[in-house]
matplotlib code that plots the C-alpha trace (Angstrom):
import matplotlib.pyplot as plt

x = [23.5, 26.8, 29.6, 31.1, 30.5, 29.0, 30.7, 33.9, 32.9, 32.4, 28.7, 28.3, 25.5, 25.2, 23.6, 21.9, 20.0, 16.6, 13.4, 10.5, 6.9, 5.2, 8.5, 11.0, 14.5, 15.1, 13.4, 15.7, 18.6, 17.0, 16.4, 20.4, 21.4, 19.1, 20.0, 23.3, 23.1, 20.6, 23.3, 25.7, 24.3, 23.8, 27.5, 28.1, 31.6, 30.9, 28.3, 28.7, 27.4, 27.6, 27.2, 24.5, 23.7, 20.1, 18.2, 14.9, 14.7, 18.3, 19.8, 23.4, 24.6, 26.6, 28.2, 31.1, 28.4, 26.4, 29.3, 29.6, 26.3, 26.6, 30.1, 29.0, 25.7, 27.9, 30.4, 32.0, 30.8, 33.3, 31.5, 32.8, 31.7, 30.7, 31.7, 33.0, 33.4, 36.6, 36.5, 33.6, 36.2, 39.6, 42.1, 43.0, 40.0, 38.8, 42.0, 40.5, 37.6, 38.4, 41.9, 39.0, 36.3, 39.5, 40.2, 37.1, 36.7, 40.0, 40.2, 36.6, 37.2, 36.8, 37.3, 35.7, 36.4, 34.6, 34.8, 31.4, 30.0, 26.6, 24.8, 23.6, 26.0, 24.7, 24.8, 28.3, 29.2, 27.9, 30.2, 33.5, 33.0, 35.3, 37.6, 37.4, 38.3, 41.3, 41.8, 44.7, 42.9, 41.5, 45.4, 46.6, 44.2, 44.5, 47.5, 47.7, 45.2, 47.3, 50.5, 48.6, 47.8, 51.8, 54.1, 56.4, 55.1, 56.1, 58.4, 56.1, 54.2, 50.7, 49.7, 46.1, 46.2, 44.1, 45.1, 48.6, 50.1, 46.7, 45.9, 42.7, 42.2, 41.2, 39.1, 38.6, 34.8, 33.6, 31.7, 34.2, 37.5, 39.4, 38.4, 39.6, 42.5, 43.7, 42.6, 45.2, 48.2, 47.4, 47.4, 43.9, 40.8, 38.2, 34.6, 32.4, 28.8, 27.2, 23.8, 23.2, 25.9, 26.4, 27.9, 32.1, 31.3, 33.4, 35.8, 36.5, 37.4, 39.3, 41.4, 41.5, 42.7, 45.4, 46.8, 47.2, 50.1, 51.0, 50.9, 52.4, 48.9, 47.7, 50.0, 47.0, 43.9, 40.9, 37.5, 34.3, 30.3, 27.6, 24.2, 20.9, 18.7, 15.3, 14.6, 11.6, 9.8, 8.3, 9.6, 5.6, 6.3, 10.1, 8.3, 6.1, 8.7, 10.8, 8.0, 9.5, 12.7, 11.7, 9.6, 12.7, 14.4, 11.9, 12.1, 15.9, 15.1, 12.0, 13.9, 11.0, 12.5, 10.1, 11.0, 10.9, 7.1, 5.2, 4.9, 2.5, 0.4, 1.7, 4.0, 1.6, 0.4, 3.2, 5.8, 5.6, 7.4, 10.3, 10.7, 10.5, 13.3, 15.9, 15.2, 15.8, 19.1, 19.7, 19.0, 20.4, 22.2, 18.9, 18.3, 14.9, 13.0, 12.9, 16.1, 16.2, 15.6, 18.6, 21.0, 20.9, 21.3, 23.9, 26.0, 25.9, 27.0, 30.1, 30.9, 31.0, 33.0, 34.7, 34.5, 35.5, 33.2, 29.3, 28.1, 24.2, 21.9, 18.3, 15.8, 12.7, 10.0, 9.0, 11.7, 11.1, 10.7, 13.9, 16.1, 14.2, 15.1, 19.1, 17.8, 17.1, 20.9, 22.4, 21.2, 21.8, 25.7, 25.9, 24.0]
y = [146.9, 145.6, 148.4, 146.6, 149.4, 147.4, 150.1, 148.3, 144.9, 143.9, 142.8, 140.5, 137.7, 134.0, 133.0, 129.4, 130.3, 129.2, 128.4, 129.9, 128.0, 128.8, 130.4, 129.2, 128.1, 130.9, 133.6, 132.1, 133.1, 135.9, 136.8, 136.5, 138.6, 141.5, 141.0, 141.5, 144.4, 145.7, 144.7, 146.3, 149.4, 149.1, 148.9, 145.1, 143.9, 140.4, 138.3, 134.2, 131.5, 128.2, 124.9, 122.4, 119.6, 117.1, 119.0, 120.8, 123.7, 125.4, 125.8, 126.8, 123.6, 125.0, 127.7, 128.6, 129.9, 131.6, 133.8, 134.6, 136.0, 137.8, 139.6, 140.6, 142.3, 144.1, 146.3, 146.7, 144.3, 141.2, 137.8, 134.7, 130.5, 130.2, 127.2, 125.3, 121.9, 120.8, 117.3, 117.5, 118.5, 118.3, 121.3, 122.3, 122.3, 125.2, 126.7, 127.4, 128.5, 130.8, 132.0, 133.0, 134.6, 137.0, 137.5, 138.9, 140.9, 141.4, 142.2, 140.8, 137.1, 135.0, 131.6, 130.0, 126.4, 123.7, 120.1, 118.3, 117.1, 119.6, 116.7, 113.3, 110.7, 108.6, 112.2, 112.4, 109.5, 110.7, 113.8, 112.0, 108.7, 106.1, 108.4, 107.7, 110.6, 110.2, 112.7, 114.0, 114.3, 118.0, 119.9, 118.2, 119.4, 122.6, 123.4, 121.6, 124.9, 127.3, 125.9, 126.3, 130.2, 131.2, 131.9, 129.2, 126.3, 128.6, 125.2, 122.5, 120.2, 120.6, 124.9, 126.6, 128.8, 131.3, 131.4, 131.3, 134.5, 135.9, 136.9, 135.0, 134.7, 131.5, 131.1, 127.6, 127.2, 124.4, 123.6, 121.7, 122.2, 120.3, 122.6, 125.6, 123.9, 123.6, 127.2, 128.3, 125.9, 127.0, 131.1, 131.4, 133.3, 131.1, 130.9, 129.2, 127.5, 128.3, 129.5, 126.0, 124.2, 125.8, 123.9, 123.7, 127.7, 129.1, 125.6, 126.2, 130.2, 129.8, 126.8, 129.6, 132.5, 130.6, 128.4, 130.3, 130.5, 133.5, 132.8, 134.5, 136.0, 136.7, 138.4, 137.7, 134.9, 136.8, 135.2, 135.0, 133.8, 132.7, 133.9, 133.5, 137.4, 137.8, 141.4, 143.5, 146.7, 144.8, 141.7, 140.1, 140.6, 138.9, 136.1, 135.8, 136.0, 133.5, 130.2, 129.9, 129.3, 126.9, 124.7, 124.7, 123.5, 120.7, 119.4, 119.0, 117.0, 115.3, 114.2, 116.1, 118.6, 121.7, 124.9, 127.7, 127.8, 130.9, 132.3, 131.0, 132.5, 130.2, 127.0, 124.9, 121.9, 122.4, 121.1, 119.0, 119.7, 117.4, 118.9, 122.5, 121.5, 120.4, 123.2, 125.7, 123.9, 123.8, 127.5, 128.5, 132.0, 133.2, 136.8, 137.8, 141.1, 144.6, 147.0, 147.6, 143.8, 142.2, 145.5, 144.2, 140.4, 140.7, 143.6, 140.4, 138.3, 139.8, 140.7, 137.1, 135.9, 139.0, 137.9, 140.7, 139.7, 138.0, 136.2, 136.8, 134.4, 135.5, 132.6, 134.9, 133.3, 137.1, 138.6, 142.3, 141.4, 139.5, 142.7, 144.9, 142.5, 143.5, 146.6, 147.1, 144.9, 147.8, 150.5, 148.1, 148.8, 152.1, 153.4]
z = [95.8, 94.6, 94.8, 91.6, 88.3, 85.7, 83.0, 83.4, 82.6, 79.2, 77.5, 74.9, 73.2, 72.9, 70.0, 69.4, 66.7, 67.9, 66.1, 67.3, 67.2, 64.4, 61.8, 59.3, 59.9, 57.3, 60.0, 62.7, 60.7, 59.7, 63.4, 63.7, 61.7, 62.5, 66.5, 65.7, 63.9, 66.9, 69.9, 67.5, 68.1, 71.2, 72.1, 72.7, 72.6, 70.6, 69.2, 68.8, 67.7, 69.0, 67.3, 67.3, 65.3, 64.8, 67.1, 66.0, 68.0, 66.5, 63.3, 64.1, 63.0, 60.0, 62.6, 60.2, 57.4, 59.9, 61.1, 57.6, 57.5, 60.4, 59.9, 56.2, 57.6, 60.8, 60.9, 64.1, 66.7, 67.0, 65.7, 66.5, 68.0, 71.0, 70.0, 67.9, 69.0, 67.9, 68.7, 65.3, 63.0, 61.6, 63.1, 59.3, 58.2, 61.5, 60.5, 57.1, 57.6, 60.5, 58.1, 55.7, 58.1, 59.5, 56.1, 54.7, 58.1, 59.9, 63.2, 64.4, 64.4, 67.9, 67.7, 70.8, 71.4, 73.0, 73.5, 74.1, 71.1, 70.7, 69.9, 71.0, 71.0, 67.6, 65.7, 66.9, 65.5, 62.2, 62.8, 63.9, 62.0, 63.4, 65.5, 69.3, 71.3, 74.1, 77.0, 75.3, 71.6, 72.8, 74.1, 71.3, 68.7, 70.3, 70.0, 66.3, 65.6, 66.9, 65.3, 62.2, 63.2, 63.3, 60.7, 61.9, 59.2, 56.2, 55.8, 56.7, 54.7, 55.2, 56.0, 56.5, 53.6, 54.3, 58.3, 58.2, 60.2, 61.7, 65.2, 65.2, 69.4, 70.5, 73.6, 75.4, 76.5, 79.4, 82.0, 84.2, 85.9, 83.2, 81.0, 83.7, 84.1, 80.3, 79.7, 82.3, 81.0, 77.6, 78.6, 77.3, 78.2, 79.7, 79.6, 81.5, 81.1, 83.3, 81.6, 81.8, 84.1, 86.9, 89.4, 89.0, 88.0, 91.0, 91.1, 87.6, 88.1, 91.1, 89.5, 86.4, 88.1, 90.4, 87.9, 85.2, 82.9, 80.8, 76.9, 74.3, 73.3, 76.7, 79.8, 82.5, 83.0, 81.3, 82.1, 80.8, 82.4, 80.0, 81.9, 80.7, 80.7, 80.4, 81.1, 80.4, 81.4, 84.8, 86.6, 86.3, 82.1, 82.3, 84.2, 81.7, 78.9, 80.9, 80.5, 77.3, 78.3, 80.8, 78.3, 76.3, 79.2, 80.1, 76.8, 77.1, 80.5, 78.8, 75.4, 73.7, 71.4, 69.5, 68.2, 71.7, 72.4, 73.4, 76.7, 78.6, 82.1, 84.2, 84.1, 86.6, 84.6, 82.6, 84.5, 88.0, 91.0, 90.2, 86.9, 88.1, 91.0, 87.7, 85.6, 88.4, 89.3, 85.8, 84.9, 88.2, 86.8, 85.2, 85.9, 85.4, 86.1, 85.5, 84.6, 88.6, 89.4, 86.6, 87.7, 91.0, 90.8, 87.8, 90.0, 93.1, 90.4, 88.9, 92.5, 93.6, 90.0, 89.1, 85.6, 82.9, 80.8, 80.5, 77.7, 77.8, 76.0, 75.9, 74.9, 74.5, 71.8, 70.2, 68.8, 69.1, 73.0, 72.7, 71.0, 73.8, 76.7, 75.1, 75.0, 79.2, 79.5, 77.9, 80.1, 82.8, 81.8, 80.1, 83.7]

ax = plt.figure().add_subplot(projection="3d")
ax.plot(x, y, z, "-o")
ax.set_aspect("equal")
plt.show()
């Protein structure tokens, strides 16, 4: 057991508003919502969203609105995107929306930014239309957003009105070290991928932590891990919960996209050995298992990071076994 005390690092959830096999989009929203108000209670530090477009098994595509809808059914719990993907949308036009969000509930507005497009590549030309993305489009639009944020533009031509003057914090999301590496020029907190990328993870945080560059908002490099936790009362039930995430998972490799499927017994015949192999890369900071089982590997975890925060997404098709797999996280870190 790690000596690391899991009380001083922060919890929160990672949204992707999945559709389960057999319900609505109007139930997965539903779902949201009522997660939120159950991690809420159960003393999480943030709930996000992230956005997706044209795929069937998620309906966070219109993230802003969904936040929304969260925040107005919440009352303490900071909501925000995990993320928004910038290079989608104009800089005024997130500086807007997230001007109005902090507006109706101050104080509880993330804005987490990201760069890939959360789509395939002819859905992101639908989004972008006939803008071609440089290397420098993303720092740029960046800090066009924060500019937008200040109180300095009271002169300027074009302000975000709602926006203007708030303390909205902005945190950079990736997968890569170029994404490490603008989140320390830019003084920012950093989170990582790495529910689903893992491999620049401790690249990326070293680069972080050693490069950093103190901001005006932020004295110190603050970072963040995206893990995926499937936690029930035994480690045989969590296995079981777990199939469904890895059919979601071989559907991404496959190019065959459903709502999250059921559990099933076992995943032979499901997947073959070449498939399994990729998912398991892919899914590589999975903690599945009991309370005892996900304390452990989660203490070995932070240990080897020191992150100060996880971001815990929980693809689990039933959604009472979902909130209760949140449910065993919590003790995990009140303990």
């Amino acid at each position: 057991m790690s000596n690391v005390d899991l009380k001083t690092i922060k919890f929160s959830v990672l949204d992707l508003v999945p559709i389960t096999q057999g319900h609505t989009q109007q139930k997965a929203m539903q779902n949201a919502l009522n997660l939120a108000q159950h991690v809420e209670a159960l003393g999480y530090t943030r709930y996000w969203i992230s956005e997706h477009h044209n795929m069937d098994s998620l309906v966070s595509s219109a993230t802003v609105i969904l936040l929304g809808y969260v925040a107005q059914g919440t009352s303490s719990i900071r909501v925000g995107s995990g993320g928004i993907m910038l290079p989608n949308h104009a800089p005024l036009v997130v500086a807007e929306q997230f001007g109005t969000l902090d507006t109706l509930y101050p104080g509880r507005i993330d804005l987490g930014l990201g760069r890939a497009p959360g789509t395939d590549q002819r859905t992101a030309m639908a989004l972008r239309r006939d803008r071609q993305e440089s290397v420098q489009d993303f720092p740029n639009n960046i800090q066009e957003l924060q500019a937008y944020f200040t109180n300095e533009d009271l002169g300027e031509p074009v302000r975000a009105i709602p926006g203007e003057g708030l303390e909205i914090p902005i945190y950079l999301l990736g997968s890569s070290t170029f994404s490490a590496d603008l989140a320390a020029k830019k003084g920012l907190p950093y989170a990582f991928a790495s529910h689903f990328a893992p491999a620049q993870l401790f690249d990326a945080l070293h680069i972080y932590n050693n490069t950093f560059q103190p901001s005006t908002t932020n004295s110190k490099p603050y970072s963040m891990a995206c893990i995926n936790v499937i936690a029930a009362e035994t480690d045989d039930d969590a296995q079981e919960l777990a199939t469904s995430l890895f059919q979601l998972a071989l559907g991404i490799i496959t190019n065959v996209r459903r709502p999250l499927q059921p559990p099933v017994k076992s995943m032979n015949g499901v997947w073959n050995e070449q498939q399994q192999a990729m998912i398991m890369n892919m899914l590589h900071y999975t903690f599945i298992g009991s309370k005892a089982t996900i304390e452990k590997e989660i203490s070995e975890f932070v240990a080897k990071t020191q992150v100060q925060e996880l971001i815990v997404v929980s693809h689990i098709y039933d959604h009472e076994a979902r909130k209760k797999s949140y449910e065993i996280l919590s003790d995990v870190f009140k303990s």
